[in-house]
C-alpha positions as CSV (number, residue, x, y, z in Angstrom):
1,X,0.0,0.0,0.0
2,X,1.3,3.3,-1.0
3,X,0.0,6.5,0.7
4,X,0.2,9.9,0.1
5,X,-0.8,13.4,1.9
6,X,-2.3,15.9,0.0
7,X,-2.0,19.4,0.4
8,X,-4.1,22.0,-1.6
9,X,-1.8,25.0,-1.3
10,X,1.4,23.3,-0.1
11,X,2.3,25.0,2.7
12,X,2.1,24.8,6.3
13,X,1.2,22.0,8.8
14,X,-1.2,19.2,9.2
15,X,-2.1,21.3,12.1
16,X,-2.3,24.6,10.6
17,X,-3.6,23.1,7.4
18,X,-6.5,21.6,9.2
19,X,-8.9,19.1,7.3
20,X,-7.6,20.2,3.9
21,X,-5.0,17.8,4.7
22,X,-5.8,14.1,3.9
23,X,-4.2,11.0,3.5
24,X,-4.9,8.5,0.7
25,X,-3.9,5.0,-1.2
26,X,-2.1,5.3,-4.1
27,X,-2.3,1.6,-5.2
28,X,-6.1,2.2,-6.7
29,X,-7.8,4.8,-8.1
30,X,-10.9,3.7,-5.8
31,X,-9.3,5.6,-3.2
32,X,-9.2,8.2,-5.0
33,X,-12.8,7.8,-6.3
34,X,-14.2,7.6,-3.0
35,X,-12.8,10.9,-1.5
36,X,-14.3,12.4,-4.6
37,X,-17.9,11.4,-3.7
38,X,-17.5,12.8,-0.6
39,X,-15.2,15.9,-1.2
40,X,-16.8,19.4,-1.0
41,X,-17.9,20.6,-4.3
42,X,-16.1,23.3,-4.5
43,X,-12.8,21.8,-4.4
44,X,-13.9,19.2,-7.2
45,X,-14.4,22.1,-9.1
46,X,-11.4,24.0,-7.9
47,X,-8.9,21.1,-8.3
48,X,-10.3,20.1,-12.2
49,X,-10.2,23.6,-13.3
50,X,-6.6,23.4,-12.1
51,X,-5.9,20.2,-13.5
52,X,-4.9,18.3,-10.5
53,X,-7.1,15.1,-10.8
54,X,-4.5,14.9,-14.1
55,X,-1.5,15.3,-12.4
56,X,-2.4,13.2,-9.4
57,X,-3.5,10.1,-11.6
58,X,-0.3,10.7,-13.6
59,X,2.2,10.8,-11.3
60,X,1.2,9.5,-7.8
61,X,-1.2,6.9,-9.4
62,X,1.1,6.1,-12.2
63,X,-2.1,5.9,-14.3
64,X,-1.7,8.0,-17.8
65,X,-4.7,6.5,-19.3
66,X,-7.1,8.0,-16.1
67,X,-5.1,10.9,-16.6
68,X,-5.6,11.6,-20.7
69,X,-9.6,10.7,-19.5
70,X,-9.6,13.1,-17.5
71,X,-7.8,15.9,-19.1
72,X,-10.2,15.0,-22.2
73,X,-12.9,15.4,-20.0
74,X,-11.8,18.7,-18.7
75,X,-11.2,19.8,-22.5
76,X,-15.3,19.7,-23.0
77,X,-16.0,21.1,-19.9
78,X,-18.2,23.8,-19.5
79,X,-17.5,25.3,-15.9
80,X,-21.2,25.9,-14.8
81,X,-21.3,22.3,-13.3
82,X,-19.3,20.4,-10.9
83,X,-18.2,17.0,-12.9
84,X,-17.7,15.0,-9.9
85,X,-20.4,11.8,-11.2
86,X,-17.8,11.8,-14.6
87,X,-14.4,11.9,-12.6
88,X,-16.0,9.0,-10.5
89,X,-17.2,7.0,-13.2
90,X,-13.8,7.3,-15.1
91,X,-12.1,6.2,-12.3
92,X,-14.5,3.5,-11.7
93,X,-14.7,1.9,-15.0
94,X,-11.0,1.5,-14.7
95,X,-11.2,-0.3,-11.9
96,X,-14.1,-2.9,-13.5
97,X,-11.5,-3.6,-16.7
98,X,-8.8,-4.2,-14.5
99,X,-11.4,-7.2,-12.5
């Protein structure tokens, strides 16, 4: 099991930081899915507008392919929505080809 701790703005402590601070597994993008479901919308939007569902899936998760899905998906996005059921569901149907 891998973990990382992710920091929105990359500076302070886990104690200063507060519950923007959060630990997750790196071994499976269902991890990863799950936290989105319950993440504050806001920061879905935030973090996809930014591009960091891309750059965590590419290099923490080592998973291009999620990543290319998702910046495709972020390509056609129109910003007036939070696309938190897509993310889900490409992280998701990753996981059923891989069982």
């Amino acid at each position: 099991m891998k973990d990382r701790v992710f920091r929105p703005d990359g500076k302070g402590t886990a104690g200063a930081a507060g519950a923007s601070w959060f630990a997750l597994r790196t071994d499976s993008p269902q991890a990863l899915a799950d936290h989105v479901r319950a993440a504050d919308s806001a920061d879905i939007k935030r973090h996809f507008a930014n591009g960091d569902f891309e750059e965590w899936l590419r290099d923490l998760y080592k998973r291009p392919d999620l990543a290319e899905a998702v910046r495709r998906l972020r390509a056609a996005w129109r910003s007036h929505y939070i696309p938190r059921a897509e993310i889900i569901a490409i992280l998701e149907t990753a996981l059923h080809r891989a069982s």
